[in-house]
DOTORMI-195039 format. One record per atom (N, C-alpha, C): residue number from 1; residue in one letter; atom name; x, y, z. Coordinates in nm, 2 decimals. Atoms other than C-alpha are relative to their C-alpha. Layout:
<sites>
{n=NUM; res=A; atom=CA; east=X; north=Y; up=Z}
...
</sites>
This chain:
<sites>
{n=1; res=X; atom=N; east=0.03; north=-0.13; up=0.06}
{n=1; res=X; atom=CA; east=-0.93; north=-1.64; up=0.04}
{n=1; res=X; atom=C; east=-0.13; north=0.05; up=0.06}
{n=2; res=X; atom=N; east=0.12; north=-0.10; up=-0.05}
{n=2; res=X; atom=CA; east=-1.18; north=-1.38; up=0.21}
{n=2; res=X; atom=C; east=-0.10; north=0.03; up=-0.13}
{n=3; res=X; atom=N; east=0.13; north=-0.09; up=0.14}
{n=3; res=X; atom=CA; east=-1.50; north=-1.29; up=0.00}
{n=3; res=X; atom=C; east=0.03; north=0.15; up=0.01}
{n=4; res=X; atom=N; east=0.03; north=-0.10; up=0.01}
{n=4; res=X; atom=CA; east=-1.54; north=-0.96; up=-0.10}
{n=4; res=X; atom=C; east=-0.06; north=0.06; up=0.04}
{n=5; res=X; atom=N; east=0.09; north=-0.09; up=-0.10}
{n=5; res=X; atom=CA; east=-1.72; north=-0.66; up=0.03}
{n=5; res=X; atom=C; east=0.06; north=0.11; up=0.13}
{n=6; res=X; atom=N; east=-0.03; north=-0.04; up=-0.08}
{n=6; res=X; atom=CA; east=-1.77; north=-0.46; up=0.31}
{n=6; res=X; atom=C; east=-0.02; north=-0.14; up=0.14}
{n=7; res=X; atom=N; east=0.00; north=0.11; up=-0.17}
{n=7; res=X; atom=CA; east=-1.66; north=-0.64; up=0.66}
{n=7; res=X; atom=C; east=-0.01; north=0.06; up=0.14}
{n=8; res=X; atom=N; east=-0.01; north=-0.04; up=-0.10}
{n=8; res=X; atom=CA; east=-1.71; north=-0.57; up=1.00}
{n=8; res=X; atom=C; east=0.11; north=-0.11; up=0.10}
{n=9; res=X; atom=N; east=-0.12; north=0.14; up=-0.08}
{n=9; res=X; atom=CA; east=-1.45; north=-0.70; up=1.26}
{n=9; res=X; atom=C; east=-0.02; north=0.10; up=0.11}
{n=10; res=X; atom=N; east=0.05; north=-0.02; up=-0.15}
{n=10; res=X; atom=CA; east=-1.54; north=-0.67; up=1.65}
{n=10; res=X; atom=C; east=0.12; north=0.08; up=0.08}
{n=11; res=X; atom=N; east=-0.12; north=-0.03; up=-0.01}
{n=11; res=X; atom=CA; east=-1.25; north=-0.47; up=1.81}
{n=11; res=X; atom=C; east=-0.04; north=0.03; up=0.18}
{n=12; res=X; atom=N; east=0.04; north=-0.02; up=-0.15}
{n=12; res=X; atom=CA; east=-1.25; north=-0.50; up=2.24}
{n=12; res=X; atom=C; east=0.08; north=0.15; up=0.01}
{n=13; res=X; atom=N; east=-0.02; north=-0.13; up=-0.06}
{n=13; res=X; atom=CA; east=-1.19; north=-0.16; up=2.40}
{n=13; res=X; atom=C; east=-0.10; north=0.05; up=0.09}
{n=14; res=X; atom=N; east=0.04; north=-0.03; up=-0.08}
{n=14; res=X; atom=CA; east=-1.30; north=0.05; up=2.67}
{n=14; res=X; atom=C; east=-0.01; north=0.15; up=0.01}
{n=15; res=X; atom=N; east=-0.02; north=-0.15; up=-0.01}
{n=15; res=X; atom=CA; east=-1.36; north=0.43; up=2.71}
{n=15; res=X; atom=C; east=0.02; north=0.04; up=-0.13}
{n=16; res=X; atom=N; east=-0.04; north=-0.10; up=0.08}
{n=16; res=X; atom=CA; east=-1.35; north=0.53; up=2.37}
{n=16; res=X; atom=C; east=-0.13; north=0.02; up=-0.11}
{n=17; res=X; atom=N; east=0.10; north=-0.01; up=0.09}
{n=17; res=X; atom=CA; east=-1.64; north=0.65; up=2.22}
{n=17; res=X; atom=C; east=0.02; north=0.11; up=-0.16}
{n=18; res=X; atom=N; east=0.00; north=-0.04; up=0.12}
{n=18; res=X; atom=CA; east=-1.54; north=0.87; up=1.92}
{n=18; res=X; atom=C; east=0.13; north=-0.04; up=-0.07}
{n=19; res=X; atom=N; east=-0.17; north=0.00; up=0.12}
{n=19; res=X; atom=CA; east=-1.16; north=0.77; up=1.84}
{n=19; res=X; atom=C; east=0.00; north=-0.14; up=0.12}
{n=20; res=X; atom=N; east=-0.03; north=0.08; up=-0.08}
{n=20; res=X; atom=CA; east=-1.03; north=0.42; up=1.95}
{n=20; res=X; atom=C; east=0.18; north=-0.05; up=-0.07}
{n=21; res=X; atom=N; east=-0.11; north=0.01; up=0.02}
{n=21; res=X; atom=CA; east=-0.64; north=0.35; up=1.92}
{n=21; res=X; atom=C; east=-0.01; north=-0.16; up=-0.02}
{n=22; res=X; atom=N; east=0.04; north=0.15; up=0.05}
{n=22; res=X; atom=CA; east=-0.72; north=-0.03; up=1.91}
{n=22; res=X; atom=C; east=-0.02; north=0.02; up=-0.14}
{n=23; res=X; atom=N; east=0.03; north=0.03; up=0.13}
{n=23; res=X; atom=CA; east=-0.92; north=0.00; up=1.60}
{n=23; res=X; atom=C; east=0.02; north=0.02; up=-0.10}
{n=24; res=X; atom=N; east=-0.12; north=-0.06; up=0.10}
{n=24; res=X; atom=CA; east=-0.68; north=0.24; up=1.41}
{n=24; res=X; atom=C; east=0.11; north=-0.12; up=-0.03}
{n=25; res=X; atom=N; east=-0.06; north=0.07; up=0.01}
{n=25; res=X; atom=CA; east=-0.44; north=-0.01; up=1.49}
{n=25; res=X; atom=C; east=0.01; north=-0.17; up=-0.02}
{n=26; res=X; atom=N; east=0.02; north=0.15; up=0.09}
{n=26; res=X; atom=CA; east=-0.62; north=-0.34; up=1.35}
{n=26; res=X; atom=C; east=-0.09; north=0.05; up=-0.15}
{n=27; res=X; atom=N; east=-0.03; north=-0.04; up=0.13}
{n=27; res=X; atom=CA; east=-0.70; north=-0.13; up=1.05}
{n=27; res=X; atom=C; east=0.13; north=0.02; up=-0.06}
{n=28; res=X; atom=N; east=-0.10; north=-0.01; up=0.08}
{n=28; res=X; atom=CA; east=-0.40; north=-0.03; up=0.95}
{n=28; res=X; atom=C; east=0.06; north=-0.17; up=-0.04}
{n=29; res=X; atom=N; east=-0.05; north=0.09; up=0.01}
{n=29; res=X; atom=CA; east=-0.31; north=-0.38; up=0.99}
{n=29; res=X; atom=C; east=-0.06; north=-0.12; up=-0.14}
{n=30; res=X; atom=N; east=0.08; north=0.08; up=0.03}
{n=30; res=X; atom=CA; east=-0.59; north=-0.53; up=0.80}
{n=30; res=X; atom=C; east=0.02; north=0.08; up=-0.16}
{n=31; res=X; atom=N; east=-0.03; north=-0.12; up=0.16}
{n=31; res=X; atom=CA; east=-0.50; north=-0.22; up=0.51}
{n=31; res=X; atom=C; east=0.14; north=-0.07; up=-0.05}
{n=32; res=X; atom=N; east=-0.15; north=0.06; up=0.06}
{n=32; res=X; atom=CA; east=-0.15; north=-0.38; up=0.47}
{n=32; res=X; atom=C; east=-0.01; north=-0.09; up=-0.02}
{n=33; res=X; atom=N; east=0.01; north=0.12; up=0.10}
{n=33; res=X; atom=CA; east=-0.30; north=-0.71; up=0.40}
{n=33; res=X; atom=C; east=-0.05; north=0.00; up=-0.11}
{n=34; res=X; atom=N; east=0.08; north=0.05; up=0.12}
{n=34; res=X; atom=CA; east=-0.53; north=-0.61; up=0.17}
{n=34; res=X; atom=C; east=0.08; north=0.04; up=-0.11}
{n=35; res=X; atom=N; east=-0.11; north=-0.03; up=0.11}
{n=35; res=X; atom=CA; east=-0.22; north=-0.44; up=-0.02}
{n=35; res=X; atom=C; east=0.06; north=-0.08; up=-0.05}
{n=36; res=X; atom=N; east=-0.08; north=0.06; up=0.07}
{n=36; res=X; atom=CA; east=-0.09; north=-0.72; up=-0.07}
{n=36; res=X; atom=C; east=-0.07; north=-0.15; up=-0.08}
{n=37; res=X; atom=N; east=0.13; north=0.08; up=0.07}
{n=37; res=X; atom=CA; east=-0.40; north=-0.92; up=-0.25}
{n=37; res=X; atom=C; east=0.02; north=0.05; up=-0.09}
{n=38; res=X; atom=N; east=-0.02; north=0.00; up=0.14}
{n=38; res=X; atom=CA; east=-0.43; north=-1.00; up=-0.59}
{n=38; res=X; atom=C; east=-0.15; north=-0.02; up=-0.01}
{n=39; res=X; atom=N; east=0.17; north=0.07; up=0.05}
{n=39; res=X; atom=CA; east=-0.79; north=-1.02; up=-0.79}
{n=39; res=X; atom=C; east=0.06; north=0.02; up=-0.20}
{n=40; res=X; atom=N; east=0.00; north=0.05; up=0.16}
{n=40; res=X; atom=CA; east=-0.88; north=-1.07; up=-1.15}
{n=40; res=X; atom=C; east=-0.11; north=0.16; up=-0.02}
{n=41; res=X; atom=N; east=0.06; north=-0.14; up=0.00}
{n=41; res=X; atom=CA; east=-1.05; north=-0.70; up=-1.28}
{n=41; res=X; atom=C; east=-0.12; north=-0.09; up=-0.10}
{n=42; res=X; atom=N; east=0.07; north=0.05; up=0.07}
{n=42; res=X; atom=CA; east=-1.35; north=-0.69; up=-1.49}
{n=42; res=X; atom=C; east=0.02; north=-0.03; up=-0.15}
{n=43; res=X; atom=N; east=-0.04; north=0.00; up=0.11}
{n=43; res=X; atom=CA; east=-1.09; north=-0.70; up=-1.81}
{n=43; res=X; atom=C; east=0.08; north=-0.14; up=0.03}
{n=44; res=X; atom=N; east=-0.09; north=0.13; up=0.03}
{n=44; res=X; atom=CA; east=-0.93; north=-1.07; up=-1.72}
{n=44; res=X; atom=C; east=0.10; north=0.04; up=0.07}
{n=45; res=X; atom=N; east=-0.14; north=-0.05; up=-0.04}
{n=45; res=X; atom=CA; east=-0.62; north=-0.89; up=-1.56}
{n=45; res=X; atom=C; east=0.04; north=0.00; up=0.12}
{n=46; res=X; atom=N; east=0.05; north=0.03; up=-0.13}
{n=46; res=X; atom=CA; east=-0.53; north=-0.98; up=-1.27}
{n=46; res=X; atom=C; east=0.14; north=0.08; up=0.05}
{n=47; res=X; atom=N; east=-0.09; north=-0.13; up=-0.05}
{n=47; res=X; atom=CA; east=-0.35; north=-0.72; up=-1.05}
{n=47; res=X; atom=C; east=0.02; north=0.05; up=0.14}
{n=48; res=X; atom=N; east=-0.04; north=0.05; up=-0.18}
{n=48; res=X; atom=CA; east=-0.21; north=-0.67; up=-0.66}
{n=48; res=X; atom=C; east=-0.14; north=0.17; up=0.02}
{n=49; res=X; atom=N; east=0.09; north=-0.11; up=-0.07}
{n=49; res=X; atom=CA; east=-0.52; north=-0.40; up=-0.47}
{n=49; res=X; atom=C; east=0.15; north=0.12; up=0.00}
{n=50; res=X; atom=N; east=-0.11; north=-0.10; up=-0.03}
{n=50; res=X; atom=CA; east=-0.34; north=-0.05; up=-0.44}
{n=50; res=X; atom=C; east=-0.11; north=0.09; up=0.09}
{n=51; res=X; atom=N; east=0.13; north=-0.08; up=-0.13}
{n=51; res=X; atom=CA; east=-0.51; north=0.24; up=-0.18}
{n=51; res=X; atom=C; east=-0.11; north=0.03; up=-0.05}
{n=52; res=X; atom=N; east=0.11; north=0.01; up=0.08}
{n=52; res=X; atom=CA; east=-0.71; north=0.32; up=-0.49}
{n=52; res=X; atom=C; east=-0.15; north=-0.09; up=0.02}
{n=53; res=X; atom=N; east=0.12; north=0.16; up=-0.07}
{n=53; res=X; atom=CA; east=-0.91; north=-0.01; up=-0.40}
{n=53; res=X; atom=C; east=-0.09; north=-0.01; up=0.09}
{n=54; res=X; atom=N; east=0.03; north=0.02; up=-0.09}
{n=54; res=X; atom=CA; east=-0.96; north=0.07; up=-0.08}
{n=54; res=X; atom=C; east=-0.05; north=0.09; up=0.05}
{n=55; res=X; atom=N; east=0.03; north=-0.12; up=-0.08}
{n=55; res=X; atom=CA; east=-1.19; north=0.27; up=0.11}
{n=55; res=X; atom=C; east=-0.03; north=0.02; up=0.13}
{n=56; res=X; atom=N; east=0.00; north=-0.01; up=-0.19}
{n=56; res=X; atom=CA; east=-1.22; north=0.34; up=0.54}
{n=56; res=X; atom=C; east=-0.14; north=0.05; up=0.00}
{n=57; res=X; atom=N; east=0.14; north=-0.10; up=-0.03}
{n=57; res=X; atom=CA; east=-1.55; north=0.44; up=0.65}
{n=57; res=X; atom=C; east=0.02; north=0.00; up=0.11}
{n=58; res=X; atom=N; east=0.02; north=-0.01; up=-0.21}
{n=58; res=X; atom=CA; east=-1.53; north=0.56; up=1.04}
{n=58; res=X; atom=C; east=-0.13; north=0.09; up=-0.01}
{n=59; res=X; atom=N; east=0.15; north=-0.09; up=-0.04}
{n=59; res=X; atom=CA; east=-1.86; north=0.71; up=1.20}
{n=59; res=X; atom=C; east=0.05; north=0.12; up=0.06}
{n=60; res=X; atom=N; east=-0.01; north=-0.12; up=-0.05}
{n=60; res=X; atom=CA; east=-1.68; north=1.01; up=1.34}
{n=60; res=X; atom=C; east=0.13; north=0.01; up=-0.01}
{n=61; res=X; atom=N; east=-0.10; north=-0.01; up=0.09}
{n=61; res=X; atom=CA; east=-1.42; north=1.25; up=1.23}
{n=61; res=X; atom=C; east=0.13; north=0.01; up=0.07}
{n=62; res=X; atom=N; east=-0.13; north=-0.02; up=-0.13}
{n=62; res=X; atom=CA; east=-1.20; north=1.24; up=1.55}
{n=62; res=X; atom=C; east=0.10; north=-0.16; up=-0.06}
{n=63; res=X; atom=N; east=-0.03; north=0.15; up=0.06}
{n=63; res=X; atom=CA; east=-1.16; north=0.83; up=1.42}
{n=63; res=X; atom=C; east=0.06; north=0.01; up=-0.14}
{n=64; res=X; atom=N; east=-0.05; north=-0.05; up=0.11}
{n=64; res=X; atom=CA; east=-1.09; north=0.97; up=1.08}
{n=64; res=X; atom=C; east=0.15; north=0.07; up=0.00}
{n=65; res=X; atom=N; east=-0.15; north=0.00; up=-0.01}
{n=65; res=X; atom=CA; east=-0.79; north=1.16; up=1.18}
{n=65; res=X; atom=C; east=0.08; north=-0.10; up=0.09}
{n=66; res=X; atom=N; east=-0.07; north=0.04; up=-0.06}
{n=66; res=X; atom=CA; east=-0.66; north=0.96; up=1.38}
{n=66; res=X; atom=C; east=0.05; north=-0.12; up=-0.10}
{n=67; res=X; atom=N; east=0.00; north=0.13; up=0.13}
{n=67; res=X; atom=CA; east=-0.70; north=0.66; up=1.10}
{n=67; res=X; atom=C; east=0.12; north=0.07; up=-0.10}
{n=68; res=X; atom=N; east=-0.04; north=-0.09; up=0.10}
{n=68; res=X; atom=CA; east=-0.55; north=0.96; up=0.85}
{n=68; res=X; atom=C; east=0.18; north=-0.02; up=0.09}
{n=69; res=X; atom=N; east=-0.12; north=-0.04; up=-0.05}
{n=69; res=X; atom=CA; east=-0.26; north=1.01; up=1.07}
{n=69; res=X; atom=C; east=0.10; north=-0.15; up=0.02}
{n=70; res=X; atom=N; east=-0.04; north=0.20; up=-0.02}
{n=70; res=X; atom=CA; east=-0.21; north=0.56; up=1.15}
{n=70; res=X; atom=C; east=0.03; north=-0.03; up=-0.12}
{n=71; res=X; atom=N; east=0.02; north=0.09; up=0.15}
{n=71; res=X; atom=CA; east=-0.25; north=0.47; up=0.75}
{n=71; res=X; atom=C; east=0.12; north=0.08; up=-0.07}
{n=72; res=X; atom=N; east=-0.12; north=-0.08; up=0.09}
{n=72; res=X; atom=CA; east=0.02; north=0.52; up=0.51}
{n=72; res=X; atom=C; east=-0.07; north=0.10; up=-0.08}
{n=73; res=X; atom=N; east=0.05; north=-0.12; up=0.08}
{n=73; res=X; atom=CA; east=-0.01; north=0.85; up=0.29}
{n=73; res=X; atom=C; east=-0.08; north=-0.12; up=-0.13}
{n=74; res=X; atom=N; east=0.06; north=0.08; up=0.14}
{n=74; res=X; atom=CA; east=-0.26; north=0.78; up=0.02}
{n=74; res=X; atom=C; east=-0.14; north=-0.10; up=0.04}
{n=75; res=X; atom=N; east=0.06; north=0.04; up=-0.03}
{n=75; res=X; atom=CA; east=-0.47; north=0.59; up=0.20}
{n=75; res=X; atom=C; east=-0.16; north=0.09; up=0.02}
{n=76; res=X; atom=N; east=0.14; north=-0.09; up=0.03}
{n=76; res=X; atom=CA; east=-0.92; north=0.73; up=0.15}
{n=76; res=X; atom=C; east=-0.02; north=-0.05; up=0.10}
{n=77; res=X; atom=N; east=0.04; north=0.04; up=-0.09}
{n=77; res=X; atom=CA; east=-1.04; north=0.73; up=0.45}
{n=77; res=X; atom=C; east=-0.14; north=0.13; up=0.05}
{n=78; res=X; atom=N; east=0.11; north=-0.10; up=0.00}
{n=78; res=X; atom=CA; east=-1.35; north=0.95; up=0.53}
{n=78; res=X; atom=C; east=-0.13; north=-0.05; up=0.12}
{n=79; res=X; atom=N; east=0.10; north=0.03; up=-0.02}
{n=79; res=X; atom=CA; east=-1.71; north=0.98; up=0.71}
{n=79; res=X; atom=C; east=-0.08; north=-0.09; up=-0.05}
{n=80; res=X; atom=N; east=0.08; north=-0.01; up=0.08}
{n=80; res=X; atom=CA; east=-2.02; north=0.84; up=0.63}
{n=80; res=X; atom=C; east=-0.07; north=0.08; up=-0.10}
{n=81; res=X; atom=N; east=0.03; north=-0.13; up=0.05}
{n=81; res=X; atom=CA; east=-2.10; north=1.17; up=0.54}
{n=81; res=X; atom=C; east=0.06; north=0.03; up=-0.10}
{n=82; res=X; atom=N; east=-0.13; north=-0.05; up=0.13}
{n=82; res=X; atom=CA; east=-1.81; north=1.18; up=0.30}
{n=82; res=X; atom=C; east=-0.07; north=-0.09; up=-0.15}
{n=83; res=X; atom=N; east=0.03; north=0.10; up=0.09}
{n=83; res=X; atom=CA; east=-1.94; north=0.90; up=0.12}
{n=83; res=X; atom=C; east=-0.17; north=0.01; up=-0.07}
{n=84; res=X; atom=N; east=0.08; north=-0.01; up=0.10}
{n=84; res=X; atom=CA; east=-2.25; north=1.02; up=0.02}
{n=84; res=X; atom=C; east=-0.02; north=0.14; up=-0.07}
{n=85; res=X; atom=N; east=-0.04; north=-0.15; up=0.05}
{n=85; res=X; atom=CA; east=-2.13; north=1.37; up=-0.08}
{n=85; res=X; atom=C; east=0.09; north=-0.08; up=-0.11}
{n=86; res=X; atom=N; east=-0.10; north=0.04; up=0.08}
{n=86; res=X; atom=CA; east=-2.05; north=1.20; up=-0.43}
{n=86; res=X; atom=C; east=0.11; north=0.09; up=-0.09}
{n=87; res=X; atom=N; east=-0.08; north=-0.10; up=0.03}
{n=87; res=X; atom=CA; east=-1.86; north=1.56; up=-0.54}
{n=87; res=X; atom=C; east=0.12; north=-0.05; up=0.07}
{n=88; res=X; atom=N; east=-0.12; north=-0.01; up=-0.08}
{n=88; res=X; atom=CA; east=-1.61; north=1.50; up=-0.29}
{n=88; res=X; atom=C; east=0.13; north=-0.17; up=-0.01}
{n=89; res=X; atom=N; east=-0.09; north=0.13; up=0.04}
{n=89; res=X; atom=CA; east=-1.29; north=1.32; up=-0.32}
{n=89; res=X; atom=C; east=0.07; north=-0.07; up=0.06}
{n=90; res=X; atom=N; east=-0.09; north=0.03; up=-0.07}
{n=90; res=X; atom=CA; east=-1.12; north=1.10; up=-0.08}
{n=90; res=X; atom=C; east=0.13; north=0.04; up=0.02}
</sites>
């Protein structure tokens, strides 16, 4: 079992400095495992992650749609920028 948190994971590629088709595509991969994890909440209850759980942070918004367009519907995926605009809602 993985610890918790945010993770960073190394992704090789070449030429892509705002959007990378690699990295869309070992996220979504890494999104459909975490759907299928189980934890214990802070009430004892222990219950499978849903997209709710899960949040994307990309550095730019070319990476964001393209993530938006790879991930199943439902999936929060946003800026950094998004994430400290606490009004706004994934």
């Amino acid at each position: 079992m993985r610890p918790t948190g945010i993770r960073f994971v190394s992704v090789e590629h070449d030429g892509c400095s705002q959007r990378s088709r690699e990295e869309a595509a070992l996220v979504r991969e890494l999104y459909r495992s975490l759907l299928q994890q189980r934890y214990v909440d802070r009430d004892a209850v222990e219950r499978g992650l849903s997209s709710d759980d899960v949040l994307i942070v990309a550095p730019y918004n070319m990476q964001v749609n393209l993530l938006k367009n790879t991930l199943p519907e439902g999936a929060r995926v946003g800026t950094v920028d998004n994430s400290r605009d606490r009004r706004r809602r994934w």
